[in-house]
C-alpha positions in Angstrom: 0.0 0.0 0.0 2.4 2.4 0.8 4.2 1.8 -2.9 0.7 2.6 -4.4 0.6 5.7 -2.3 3.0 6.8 -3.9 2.3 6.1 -6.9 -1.1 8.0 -6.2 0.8 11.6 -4.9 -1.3 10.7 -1.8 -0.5 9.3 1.8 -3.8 8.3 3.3 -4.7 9.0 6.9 -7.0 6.3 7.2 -5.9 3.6 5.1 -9.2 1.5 5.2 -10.7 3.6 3.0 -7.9 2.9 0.4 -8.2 -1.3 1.1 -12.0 -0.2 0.4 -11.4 1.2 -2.6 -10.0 -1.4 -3.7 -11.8 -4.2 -3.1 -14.3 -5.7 -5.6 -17.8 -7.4 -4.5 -16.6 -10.4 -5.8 -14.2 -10.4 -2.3 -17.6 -9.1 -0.2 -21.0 -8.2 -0.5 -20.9 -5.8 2.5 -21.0 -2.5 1.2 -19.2 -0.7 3.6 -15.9 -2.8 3.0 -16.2 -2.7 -1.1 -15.3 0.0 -3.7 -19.3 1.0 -4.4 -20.2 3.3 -1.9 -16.7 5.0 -2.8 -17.2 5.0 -6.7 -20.7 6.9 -6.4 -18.9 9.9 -4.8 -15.7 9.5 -6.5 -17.9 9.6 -9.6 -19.7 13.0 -8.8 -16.3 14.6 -7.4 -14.7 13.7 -11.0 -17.3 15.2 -13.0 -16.5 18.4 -10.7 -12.9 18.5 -10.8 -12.6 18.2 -14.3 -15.0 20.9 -15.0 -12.8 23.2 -12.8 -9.7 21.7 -14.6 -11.4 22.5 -18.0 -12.5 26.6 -16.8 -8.7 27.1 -16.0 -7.0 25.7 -18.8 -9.7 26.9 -21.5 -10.6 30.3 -20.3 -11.7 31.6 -23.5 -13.8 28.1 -24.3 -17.5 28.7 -24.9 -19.5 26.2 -22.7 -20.1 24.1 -25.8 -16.3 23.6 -26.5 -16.2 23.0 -22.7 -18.6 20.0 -22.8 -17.5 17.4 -25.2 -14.1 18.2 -24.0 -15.4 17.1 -19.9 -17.1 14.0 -21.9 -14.4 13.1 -23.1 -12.3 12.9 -20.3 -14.8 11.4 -17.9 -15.8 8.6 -20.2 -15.3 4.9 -18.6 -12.7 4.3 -21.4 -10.6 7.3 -20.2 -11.0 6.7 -16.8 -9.2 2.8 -17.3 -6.4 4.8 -19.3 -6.0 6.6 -16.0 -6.1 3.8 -13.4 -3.8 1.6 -15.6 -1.5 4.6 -15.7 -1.2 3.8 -11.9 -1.2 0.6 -12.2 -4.1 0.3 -9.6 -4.9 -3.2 -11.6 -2.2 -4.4 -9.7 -3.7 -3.6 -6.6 -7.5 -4.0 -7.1 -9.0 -6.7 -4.8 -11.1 -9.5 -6.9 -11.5 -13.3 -7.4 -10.8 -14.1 -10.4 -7.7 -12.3 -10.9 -9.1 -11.2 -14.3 -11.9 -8.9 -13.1 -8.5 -6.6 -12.5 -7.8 -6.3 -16.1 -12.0 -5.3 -16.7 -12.8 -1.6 -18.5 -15.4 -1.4 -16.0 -13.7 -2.4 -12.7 -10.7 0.3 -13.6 -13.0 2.9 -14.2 -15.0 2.2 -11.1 -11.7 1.4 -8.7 -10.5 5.1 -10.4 -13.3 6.9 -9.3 -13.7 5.0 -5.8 -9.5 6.2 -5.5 -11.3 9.7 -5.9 -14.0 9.4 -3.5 -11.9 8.0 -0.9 -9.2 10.7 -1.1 -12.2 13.0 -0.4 -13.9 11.4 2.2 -10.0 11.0 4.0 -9.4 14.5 3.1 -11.5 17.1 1.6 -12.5 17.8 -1.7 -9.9 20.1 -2.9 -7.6 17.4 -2.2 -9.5 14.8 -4.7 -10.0 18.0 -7.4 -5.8 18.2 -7.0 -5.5 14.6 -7.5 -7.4 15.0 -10.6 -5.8 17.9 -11.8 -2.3 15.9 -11.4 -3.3 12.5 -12.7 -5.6 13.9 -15.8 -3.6 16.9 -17.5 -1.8 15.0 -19.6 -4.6 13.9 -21.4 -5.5 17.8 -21.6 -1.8 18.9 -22.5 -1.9 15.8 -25.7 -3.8 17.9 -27.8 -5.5 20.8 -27.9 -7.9 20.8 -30.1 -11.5 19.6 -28.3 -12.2 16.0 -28.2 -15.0 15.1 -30.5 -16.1 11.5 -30.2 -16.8 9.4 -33.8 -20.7 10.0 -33.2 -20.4 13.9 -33.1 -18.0 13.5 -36.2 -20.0 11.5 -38.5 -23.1 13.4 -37.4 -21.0 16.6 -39.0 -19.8 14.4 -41.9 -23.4 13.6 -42.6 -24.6 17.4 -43.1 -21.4 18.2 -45.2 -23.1 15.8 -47.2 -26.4 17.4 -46.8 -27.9 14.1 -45.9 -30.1 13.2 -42.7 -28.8 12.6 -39.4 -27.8 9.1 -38.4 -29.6 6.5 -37.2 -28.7 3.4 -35.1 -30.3 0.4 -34.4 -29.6 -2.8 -32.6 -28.5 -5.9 -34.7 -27.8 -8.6 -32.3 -26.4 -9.4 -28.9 -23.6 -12.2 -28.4 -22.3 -13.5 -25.4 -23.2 -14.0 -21.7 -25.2 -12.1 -19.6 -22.2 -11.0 -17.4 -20.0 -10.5 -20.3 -22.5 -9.3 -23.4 -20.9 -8.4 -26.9 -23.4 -5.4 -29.0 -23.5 -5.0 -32.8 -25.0 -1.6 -33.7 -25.8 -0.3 -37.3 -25.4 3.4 -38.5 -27.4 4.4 -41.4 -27.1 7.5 -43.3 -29.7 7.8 -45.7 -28.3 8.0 -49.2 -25.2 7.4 -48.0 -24.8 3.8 -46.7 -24.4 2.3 -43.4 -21.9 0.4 -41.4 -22.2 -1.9 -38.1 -19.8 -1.7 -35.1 -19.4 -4.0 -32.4 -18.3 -3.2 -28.4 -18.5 -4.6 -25.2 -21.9 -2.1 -24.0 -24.1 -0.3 -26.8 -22.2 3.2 -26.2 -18.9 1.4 -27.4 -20.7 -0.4 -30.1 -22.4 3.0 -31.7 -18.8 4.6 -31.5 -17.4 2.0 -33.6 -20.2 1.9 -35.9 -19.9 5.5 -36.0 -15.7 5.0 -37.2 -16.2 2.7 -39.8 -18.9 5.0 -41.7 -16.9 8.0 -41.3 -14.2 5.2 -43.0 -16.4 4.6 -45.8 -17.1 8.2 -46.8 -13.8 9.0 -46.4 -12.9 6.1 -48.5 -15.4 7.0 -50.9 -14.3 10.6 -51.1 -10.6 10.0 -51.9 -11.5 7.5 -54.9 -13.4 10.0 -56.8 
């Protein structure tokens, strides 16, 4: 623990609420010795502290270059970037072992880090943790952070064609572990289907491999 405090920038007073943090309800069903409690504030302070992070660094940003930019960067996919950056699958309490190495279970261990620096602190300290452990996401580029729906959404009325529209094609796998595959149409343009582990992830990739096709498209003629 005290290698991953290190790691973290943070020395924890109580260190309970860290072993809590960590630990998956696979390990215990008691609520007030796993991560959840922690991840539902850690959640709400992260959604904060980024928007605070975002009003300094951007202080000529309109609100809607502001917002996909805080999206972005509070996604479940950035989020596992983060905790993997501190290696916290190394740490993270679960039976199997491979729960550890779950998009979900990062994101959720992040944010529970994040809630219980603030409950063991205040919550200046979590918005300084953020601020540490996030601006180098902010510092890689510059330019807002548009995800592949927004994008083909513009593509689409370049093109002067309707907005898209996805649909469900099929579900694979088990209930615990499900697998999506999502289809974009752009009327008179085509469509495209996308798969992902949720339907967010599945409508993103969807999303990517019609803004392929036009692209594609566009550079043959």
């Amino acid at each position: 623990m005290d290698k991953l405090e290190q790691i973290l920038g943070y020395c924890f007073k109580n260190k309970a609420l860290l072993k809590q943090a960590l630990t998956h309800s696979s390990i215990t069903g008691n609520v007030a010795k796993n991560y959840e409690r922690l991840e539902f504030v850690g959640d709400r302070v992260l959604g904060m502290a980024m928007a605070h992070l975002l009003f300094k660094t951007f202080d000529k940003d309109a609100e809607g270059l502001l917002s996909p930019r805080h999206t972005g960067l509070v996604r479940k996919e950035t989020v596992a970037e983060v905790a993997l950056k501190l290696r916290l699958n190394e740490y993270i309490l679960a039976e199997p072992k491979e729960i550890c190495h779950n998009e979900n279970v990062l994101c959720d261990v992040a944010e529970a880090i994040i809630g219980a620096i603030c409950m063991d602190s205040n919550f200046e300290t979590a918005i300084e943790f953020v601020d540490r452990h996030w601006k180098y996401l902010i510092n890689a580029s510059q330019s807002p952070i548009k995800d592949n729906k927004t994008a083909l959404q513009e593509l689409a009325h370049r093109y002067k064609a309707a907005n898209p529209v996805y649909e469900m094609v099929r579900k694979e796998g088990t209930e615990h572990e499900p697998y999506f595959f999502i289809k974009v149409v752009v009327d008179g343009l085509g469509e495209a289907v996308g798969s992902g582990k949720n339907k967010k992830l599945a409508e993103q990739n969807a999303a990517l491999r019609m803004i392929k096709k036009l692209e594609g498209e566009n550079a043959k003629k």
